[in-house]
N, C-alpha and C positions, 0 to 999 in steps of 0.2 A: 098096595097102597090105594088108599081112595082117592079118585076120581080129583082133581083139583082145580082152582078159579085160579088162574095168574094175572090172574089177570093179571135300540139301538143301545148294545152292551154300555158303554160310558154315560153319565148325563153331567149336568155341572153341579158343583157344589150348591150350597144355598147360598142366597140372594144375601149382599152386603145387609150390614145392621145399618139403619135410618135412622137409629136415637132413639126410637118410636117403638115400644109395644102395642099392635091391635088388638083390642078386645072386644068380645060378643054382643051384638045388637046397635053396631053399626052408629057408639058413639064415638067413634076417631081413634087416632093414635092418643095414647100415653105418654107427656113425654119424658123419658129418659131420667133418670137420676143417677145421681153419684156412680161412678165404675161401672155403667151403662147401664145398671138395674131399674127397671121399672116401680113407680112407686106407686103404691096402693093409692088408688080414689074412692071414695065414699060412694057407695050404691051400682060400684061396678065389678064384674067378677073379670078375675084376669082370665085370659084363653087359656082351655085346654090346650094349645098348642106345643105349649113348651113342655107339655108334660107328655105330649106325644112324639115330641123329637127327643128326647131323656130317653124314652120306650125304642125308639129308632134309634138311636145310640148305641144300647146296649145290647138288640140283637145283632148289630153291626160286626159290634167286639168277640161276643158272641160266636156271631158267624167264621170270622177271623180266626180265633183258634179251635174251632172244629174240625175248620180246614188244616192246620196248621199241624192238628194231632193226626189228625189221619194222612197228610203227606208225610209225614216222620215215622211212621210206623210200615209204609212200603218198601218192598227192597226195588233196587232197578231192575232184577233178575224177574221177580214178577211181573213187567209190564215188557219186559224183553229187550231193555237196555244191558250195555255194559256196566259193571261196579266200576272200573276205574283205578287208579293207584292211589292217587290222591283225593280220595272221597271222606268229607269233613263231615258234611252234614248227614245226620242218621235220617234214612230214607233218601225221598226223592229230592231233588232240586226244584226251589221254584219253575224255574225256568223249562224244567223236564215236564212239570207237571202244566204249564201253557202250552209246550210245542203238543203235549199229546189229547191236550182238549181243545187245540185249534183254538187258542185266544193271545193275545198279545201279553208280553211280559210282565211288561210295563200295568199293563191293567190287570192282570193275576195279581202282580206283588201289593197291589192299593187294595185289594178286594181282600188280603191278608193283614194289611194296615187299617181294617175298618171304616176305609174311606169311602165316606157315601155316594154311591157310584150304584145304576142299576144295574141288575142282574138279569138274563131274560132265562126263557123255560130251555132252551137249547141248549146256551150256555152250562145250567145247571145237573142239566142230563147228562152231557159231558165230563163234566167234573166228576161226576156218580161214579161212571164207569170207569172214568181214568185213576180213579180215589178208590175201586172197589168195594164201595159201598156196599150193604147191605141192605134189604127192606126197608127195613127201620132206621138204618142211617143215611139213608135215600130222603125218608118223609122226614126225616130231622132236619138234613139239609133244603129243604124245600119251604119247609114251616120257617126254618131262620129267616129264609131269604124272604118271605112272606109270598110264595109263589105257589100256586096251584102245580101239582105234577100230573103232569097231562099222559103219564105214561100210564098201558094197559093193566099194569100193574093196581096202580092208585085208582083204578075205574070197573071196579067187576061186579058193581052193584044186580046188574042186571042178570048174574048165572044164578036163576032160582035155585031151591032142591029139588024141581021138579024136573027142571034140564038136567041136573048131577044124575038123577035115579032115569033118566033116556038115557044117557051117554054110558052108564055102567050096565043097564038091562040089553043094550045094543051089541054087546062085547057075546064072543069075540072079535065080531066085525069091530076095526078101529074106527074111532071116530071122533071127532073135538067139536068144538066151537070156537068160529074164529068169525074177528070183523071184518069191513073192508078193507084195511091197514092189512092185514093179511095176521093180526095179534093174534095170538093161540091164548083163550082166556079161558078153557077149559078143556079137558079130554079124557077118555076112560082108560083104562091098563094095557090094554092093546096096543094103541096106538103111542103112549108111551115109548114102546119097546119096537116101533115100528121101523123106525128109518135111526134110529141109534140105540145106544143100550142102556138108557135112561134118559130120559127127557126132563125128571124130577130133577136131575143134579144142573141143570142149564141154568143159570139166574132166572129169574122172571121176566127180569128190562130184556131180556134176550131172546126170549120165546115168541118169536116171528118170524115166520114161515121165509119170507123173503131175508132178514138178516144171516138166519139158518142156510138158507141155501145160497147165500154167496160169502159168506166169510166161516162156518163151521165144515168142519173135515169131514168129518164123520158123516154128518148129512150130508155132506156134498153125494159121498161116496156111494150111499144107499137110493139116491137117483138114478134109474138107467137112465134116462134121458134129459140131461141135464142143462146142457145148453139149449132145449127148445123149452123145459120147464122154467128157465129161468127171463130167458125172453118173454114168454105166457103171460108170467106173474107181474114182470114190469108194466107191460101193455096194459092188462087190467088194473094194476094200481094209477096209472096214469088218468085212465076213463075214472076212476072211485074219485081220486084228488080234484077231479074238476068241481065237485062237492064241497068242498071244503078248502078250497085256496084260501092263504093265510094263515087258516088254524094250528098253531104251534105241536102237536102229535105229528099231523103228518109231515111239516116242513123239518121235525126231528129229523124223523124217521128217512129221508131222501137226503137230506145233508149227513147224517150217519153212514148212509147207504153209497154215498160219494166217496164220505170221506175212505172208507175203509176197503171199496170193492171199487178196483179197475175194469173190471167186466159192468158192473152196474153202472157206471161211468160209462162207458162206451152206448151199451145196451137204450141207454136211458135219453141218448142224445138223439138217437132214431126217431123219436117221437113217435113208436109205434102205438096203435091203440087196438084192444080187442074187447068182444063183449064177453063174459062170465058163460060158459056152458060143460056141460060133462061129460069124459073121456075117460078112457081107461089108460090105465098106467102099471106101471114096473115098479118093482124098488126091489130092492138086497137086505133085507133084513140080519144084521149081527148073529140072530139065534136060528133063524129059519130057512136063508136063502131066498131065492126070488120068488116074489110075490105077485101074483098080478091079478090087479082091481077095477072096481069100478066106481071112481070117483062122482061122488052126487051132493049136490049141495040144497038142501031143506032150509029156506029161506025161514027165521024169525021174526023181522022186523027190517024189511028193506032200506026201509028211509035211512037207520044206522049201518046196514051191509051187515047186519050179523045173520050168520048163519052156520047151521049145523052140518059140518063137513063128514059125510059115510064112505069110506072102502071097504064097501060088500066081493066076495069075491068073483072074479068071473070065470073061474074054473076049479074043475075039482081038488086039483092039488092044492091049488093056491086055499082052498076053502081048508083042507087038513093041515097046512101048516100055518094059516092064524089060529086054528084049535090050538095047536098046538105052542105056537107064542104067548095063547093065553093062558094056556097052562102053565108056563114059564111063569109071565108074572103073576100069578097067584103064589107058586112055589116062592118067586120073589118074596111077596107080600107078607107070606106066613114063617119067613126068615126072620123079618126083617122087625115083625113084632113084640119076638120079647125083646131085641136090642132098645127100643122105642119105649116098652115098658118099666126096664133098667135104668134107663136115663130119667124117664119121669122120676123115680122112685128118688134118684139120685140128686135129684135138684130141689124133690120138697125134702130133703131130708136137709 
């Protein structure tokens, strides 16, 4: 496979009606006619405004059964509930689908009622994953709400083809590109296959090094040294975050990291901090067994923390079984292409 880029909740309603429509150019209110409607005045244009809450309206409703299909289309089995005996509603329960985005019921079920209520970037990243969303019904739900989606995902403008063709000329030494947040926004076939047995099947909103190593199995597994790697990474993302307090990516990314990891929780209370340098390290690779590297990070652009993560080998075995890993994912690769070309075939047809 090639090389790839992964890249306050409530507010009040609006303001009682005055009797009054404003209009443009600061000649006063309008006032009021019959069944509260506004009456045309000669030489004045009534505000766009009404035709912008109309617009606000209807992505509201919009938004409302978006949500509304894709809760009903989950089973509880998939997010690791019980079915129940007496399960009515097809899918999830409202109320299933608050407690697991960590929002109040109450204001989930208005936010399904199209009631004008805002929405923030956390909130809605929540929602994604506890909805299952996909890419595309990621940026759908995001454009409803009229919210920028601040995940690594939605941001990879910056992985040229000139970093894609480093990253694959580099192989078999694994290697990615990853920001400060610890995002994996790109990586070559190697590295893929490195600490699980595909990294292409992980969603995207998932592909972070730090969510990866304290809520994924599999990665967990392929760390040898896992409780100091995981401490490490906290310490450094805490020095990165002093950069960017506030900014909704990373106050996701730590409220996610709470919510879901009682180790990150603990870890994270420390207040440990470390600076960014390079060490060699272990892993277990699924295809190869253990590995051991030398981790180094090829700074691109400090100011953003991006940088191009290499494990060159530091001994010779280790160097013959990334050969040999890469050999694997080619063999992958050239499987997995006519299934790829069948499918195309199959959907223009």
């Amino acid at each position: 496979m090639t090389t790839m880029a992964r890249d306050a909740t409530t507010g009040s309603a609006g303001a009682r009606s005055t009797g009054a429509v404003r209009v443009r150019g600061g000649a006063g209110p309008v006032p009021a006619g019959p069944a509260g409607s506004a009456e045309a005045v000669p030489g004045q244009a009534v505000s766009s405004g009404a035709a912008a809450g109309r617009g606000s309206e209807i992505r509201r409703h919009e938004l409302a059964t978006f949500l509304r299909s894709r809760r009903e289309r989950i089973t509880p089995e998939q997010v690791g509930l019980p079915r129940g005996r007496r399960r009515r509603t097809p899918g999830l329960r409202r109320e299933e689908v608050a407690q697991l985005s960590a929002v109040g019921v109450t204001w989930y079920t208005w936010l399904e009622q199209a009631r004008d209520i805002q929405v923030s970037e956390q909130v809605l990243d929540a929602l994604a994953r506890t909805l299952l969303l996909d890419a595309g019904e990621r940026a759908h739900l995001f454009q409803l709400a009229g919210a920028v989606d601040p995940s690594p995902a939605a941001q990879c403008s910056g992985i040229t083809p000139a970093l894609r063709l480093m990253l694959r000329q580099l192989e078999p030494v694994p290697a990615c590109i990853q920001n400060s947040r610890y995002d994996i926004l790109a990586y070559n076939r190697t590295y893929a296959r490195l600490m699980m047995r595909d990294l292409d099947t992980v969603p995207p909103a998932d592909r972070n090094c730090l969510v990866l190593a304290y809520t994924n199995a599999e990665w967990r597994e392929s760390i040898v040294f896992l409780d100091e790697a995981m401490r490490l990474m906290a310490a450094r993302l805490r020095v990165s975050m002093a950069g960017h307090l506030g900014e909704p990516a990373w106050k996701m990314l730590v409220k996610r990291l709470r919510t879901e990891s009682a180790e990150f929780r603990e870890i994270w209370e420390r207040y440990e901090v470390v600076s960014a340098r390079g060490k060699t390290k272990q892993f277990v690779s699924p295809y190869v067994g253990l590995v051991t590297v030398d981790h180094t990070d090829l700074w691109l652009a400090p100011a953003q923390g991006a940088r191009m993560v290499t494990y060159p080998p530091a001994d010779e075995q280790s160097r013959q079984r990334l050969e040999r890993l890469h050999a694997i994912a080619l063999e992958a690769e050239a499987e997995a292409e006519p299934a790829a070309e069948a499918e195309g075939e199959a959907g223009a047809a």
